[in-house]
C-alpha positions as CSV (number, residue, x, y, z in Angstrom):
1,X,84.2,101.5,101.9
2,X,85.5,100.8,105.4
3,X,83.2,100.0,108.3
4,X,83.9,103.1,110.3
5,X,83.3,105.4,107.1
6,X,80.7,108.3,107.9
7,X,80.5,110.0,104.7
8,X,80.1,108.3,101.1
9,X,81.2,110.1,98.2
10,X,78.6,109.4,95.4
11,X,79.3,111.7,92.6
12,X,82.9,113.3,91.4
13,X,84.2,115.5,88.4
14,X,86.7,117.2,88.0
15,X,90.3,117.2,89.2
16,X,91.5,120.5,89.5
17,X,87.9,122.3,90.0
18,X,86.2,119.1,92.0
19,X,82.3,119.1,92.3
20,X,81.5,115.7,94.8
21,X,78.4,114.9,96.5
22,X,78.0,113.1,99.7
23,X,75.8,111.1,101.7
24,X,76.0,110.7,105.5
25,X,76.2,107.2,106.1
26,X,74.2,107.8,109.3
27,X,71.0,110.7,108.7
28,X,71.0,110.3,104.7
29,X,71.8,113.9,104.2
30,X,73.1,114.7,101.2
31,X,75.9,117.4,101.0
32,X,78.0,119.5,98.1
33,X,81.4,119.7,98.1
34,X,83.1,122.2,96.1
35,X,86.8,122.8,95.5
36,X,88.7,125.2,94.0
37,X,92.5,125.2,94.0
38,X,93.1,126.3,97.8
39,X,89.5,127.3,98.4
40,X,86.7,124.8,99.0
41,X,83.7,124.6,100.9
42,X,80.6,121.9,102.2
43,X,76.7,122.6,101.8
44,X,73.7,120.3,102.2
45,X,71.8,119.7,99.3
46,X,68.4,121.2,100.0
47,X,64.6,120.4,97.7
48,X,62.2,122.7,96.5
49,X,61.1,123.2,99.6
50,X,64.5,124.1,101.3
51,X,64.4,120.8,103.2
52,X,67.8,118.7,103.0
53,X,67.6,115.9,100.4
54,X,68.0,112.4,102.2
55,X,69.3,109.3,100.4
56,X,66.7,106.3,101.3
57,X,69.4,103.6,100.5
58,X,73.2,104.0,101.6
């Protein structure tokens, strides 16, 4: 990962139909990417409680 690197990508699948999730190199916050063929779109990962999920180690 390059120094100046926000975002993390710690999970994958797919290829066509791609399911990531990323951390925020900064706050912890853990969000969902989702992409379709042209569509996609970005969510944070929220708990139980609705609260974002933060990642203790980056």
């Amino acid at each position: 990962m390059a120094k100046n690197e926000r975002f993390k990508v710690v999970y994958s699948q797919g290829v066509v139909d791609v399911v990531q999730i990323l951390v925020d190199t900064e706050t912890g916050v853990n969000y969902l990417f989702r992409k379709d063929g042209y569509g996609g779109g970005l969510a944070p990962l929220l708990d139980k409680d609705g609260k974002p999920v933060i990642s203790s180690e980056l």
